[in-house]
C-alpha positions as CSV (number, residue, x, y, z in Angstrom):
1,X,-62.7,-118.3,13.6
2,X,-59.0,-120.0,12.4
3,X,-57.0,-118.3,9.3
4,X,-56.7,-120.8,7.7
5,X,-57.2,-121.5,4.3
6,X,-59.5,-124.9,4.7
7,X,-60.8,-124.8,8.4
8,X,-63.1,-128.0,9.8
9,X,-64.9,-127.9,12.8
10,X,-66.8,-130.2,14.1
11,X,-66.9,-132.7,11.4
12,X,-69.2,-136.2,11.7
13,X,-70.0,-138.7,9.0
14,X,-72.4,-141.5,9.5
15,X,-73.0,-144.4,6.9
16,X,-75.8,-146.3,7.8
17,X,-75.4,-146.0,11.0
18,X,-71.5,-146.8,10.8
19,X,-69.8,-143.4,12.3
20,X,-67.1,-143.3,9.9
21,X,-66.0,-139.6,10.9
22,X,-65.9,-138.3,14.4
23,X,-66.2,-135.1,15.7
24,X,-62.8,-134.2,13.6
25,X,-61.8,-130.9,13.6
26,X,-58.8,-129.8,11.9
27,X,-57.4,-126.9,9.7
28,X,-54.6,-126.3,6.8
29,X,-53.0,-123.1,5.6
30,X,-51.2,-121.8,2.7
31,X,-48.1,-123.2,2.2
32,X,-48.1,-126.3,4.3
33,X,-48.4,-129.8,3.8
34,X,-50.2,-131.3,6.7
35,X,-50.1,-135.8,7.4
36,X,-53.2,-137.0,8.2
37,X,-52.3,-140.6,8.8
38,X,-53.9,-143.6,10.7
39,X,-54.7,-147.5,10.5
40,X,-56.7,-148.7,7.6
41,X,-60.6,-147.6,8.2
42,X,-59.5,-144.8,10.4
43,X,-61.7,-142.3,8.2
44,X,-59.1,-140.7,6.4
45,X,-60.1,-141.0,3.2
46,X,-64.2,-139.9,3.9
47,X,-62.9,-137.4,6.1
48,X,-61.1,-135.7,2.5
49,X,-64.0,-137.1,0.9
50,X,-66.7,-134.5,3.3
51,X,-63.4,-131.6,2.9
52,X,-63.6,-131.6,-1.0
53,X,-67.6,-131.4,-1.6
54,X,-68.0,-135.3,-2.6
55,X,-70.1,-136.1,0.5
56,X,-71.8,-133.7,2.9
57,X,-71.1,-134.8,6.5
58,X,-73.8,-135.4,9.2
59,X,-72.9,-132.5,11.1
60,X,-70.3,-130.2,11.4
61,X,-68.9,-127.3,8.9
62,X,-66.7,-126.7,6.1
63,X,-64.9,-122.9,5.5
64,X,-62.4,-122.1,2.3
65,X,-61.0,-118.7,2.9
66,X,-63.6,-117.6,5.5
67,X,-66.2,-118.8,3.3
68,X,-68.9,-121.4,4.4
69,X,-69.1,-124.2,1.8
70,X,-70.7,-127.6,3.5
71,X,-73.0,-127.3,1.4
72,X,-71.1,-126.7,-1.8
73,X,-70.6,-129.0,-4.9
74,X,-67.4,-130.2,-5.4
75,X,-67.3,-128.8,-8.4
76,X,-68.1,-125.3,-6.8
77,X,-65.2,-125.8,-4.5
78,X,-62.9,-126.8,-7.4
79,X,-63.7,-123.3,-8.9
80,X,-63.2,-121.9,-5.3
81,X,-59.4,-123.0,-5.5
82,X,-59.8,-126.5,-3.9
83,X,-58.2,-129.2,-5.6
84,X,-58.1,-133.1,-4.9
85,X,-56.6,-136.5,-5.9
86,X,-58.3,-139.7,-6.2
87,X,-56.4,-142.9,-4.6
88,X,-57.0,-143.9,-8.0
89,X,-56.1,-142.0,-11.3
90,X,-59.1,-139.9,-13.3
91,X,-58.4,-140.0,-16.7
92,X,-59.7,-139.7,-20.1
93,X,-58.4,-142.9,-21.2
94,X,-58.2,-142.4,-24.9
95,X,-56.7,-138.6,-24.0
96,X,-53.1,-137.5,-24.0
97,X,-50.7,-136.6,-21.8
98,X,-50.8,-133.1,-23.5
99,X,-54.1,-133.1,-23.7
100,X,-54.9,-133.7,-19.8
101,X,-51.7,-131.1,-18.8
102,X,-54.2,-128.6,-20.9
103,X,-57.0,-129.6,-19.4
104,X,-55.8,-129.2,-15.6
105,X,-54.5,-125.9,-17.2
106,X,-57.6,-124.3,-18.2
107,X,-60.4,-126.2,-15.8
108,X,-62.5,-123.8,-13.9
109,X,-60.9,-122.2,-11.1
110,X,-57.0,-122.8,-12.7
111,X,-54.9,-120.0,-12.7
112,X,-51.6,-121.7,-13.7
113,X,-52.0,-120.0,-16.9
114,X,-50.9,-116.8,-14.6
115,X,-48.3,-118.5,-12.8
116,X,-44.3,-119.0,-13.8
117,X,-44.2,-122.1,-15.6
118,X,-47.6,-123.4,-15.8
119,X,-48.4,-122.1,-18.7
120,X,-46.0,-123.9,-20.3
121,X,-46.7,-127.2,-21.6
122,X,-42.9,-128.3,-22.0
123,X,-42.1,-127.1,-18.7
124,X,-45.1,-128.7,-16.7
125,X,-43.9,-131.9,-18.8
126,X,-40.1,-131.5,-18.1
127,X,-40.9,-130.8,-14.1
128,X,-42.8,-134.5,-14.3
129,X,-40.6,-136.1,-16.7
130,X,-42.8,-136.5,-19.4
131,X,-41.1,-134.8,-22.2
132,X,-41.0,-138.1,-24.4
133,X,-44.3,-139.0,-23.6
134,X,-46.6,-135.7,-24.7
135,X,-47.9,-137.5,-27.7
136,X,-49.0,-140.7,-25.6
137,X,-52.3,-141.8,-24.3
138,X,-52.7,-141.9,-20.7
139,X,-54.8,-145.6,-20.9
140,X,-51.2,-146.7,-22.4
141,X,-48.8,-145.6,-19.3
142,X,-47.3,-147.5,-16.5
143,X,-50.1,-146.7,-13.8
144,X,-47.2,-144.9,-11.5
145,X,-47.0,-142.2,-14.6
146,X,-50.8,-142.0,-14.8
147,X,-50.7,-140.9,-11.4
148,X,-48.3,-138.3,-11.6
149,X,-50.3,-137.1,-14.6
150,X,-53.1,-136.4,-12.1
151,X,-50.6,-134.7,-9.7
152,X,-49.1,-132.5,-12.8
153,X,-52.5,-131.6,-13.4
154,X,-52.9,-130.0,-10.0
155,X,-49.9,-128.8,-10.3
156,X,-50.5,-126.9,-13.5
157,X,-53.8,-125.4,-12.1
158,X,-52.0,-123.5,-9.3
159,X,-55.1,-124.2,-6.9
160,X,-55.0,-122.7,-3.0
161,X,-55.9,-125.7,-1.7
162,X,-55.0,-129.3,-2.2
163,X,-55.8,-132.7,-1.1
164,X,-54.3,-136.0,-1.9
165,X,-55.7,-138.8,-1.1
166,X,-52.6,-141.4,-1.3
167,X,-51.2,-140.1,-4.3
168,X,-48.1,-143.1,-3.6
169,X,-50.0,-145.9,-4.3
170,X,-49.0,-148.2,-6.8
171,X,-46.4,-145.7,-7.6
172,X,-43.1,-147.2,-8.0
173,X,-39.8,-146.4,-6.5
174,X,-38.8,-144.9,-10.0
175,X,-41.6,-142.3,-9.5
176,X,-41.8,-141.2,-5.6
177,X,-39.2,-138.6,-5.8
178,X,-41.3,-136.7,-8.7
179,X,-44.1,-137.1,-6.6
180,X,-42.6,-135.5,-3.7
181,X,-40.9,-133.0,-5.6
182,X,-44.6,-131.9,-6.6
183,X,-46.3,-132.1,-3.6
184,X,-43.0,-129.7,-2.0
185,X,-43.6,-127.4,-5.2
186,X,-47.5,-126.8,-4.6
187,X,-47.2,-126.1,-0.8
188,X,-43.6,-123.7,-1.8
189,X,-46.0,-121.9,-4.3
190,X,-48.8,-121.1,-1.5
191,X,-51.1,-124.1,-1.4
192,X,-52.5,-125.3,1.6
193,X,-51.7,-129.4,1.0
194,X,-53.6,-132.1,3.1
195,X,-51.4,-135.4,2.7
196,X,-53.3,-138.9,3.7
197,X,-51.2,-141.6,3.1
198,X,-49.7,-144.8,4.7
199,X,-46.1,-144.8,4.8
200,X,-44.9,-143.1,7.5
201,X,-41.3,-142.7,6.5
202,X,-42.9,-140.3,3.2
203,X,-45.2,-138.3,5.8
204,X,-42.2,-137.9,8.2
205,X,-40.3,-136.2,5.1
206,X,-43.0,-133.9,3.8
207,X,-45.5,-132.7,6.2
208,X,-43.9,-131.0,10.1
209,X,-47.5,-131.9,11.5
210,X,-49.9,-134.5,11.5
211,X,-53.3,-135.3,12.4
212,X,-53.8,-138.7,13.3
213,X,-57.4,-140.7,13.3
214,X,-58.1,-144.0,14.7
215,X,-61.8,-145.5,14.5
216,X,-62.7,-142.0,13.1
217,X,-62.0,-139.7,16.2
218,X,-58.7,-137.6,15.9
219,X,-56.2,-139.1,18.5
220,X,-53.3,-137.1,18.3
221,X,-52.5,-133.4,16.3
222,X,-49.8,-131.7,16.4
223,X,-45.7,-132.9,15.5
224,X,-45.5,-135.8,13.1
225,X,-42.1,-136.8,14.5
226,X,-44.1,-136.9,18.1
227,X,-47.0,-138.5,16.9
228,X,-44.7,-141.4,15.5
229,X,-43.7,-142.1,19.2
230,X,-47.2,-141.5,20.6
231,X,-48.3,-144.4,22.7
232,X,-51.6,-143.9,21.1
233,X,-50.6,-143.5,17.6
234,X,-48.1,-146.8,18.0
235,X,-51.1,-148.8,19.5
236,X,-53.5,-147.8,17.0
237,X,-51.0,-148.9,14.0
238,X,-49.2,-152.0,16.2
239,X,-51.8,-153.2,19.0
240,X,-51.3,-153.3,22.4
241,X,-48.9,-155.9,22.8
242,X,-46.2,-154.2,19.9
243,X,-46.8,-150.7,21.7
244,X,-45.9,-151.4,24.8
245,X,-42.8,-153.9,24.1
């Protein structure tokens, strides 16, 4: 079997009869961030969904470190060292942004309390740019910061694996740099990182390789700067008539 941190072989999802997942097989290992890009209803996003415990696929399997987990909670797999994002923010509204830092610090499974930095309340909030805003409730922040709270929560935990499912959206231009200066720092510090998101230009910058899905099969793995000039890839994102002009 693959070293790699996060191996998945073989990995089908059905929804009502809807084959949302393919036969995907794909792996990640420490210190790489890895695209996993495609059109819209590709399977990106259930394909993270069966990777990080939420759903249990049809078929196929599921390793962390060796370890067979398919069949293990999410929140098992958080404790494990497997981390994920939401496309959308998860919050304690009426919390803090100190309070949330602390609470990614000392979830189950965190060990950024042992880690250069992370212990450090000031210094996770300097890295994010949130020294001002310690004292305010995350319900109350522009929804690009509340995002970034999420990532600096990762962050904090020092977790070997990570997944982010499109941790840019909705987050404005003022933002995207700290949010690729995080996702570089997690994947410099040994995580594994698993990147779905739509622009292509972000992808090309952060992750050497790709995995590409279309209709839920994987149609190209391998270079992400190759991928982008895939005759496949280009027709599954611009249609026939656009990829061949």
């Amino acid at each position: 079997m693959s070293e790699g941190v996060l191996v998945a072989a073989g990995i089908t999802k059905d929804f009502a009869g809807v084959r949302a997942v393919d036969d995907v097989d794909f792996e990640l290992s420490a210190g790489e961030v890895k695209g996993f890009i495609g059109p819209n209803g590709a399977g990106k996003s259930t394909l993270i969904n069966v990777a990080s415990g939420l759903v249990r696929p049809t078929s196929g399997t599921v390793f962390l470190r060796g370890t067979n987990v398919t069949r293990t909670s999410m929140a098992r797999r958080a404790r494990l060292g497997l981390r994920r994002s939401f496309q959308h923010p998860h919050l304690i509204t009426d919390a803090t942004v100190e309070r949330m830092l602390r609470l990614g610090m000392s979830a189950p499974g965190a060990s950024g309390s042992r880690s250069p930095g992370r212990g450090d309340i000031s210094k996770v909030a300097e890295r994010f740019g949130f020294g001002d805003r310690l004292g305010q409730v995350v319900s109350d922040l522009p929804y690009g910061y509340q995002k970034l709270v999420n990532l600096a929560m990762l962050w904090a935990a020092h977790p070997d694996v990570v997944l982010l499912d499109e941790p840019y959206a909705g987050v404005g231009p003022e933002n995207r740099d700290a949010v690729s200066s995080a996702i570089r720092a997690m994947a410099e510090d040994g995580a594994a990182v698993a990147l779905v998101e739509h622009n292509l230009e972000i992808v090309s910058s952060l992750a050497p390789t790709s995995v590409v899905l279309d209709l839920g099969a994987v149609i190209f793995t391998g270079s992400t700067a190759e991928a982008l000039r895939d005759p496949r890839v280009l027709t599954a994102y611009l249609g026939d008539s656009e990829a061949s002009a």
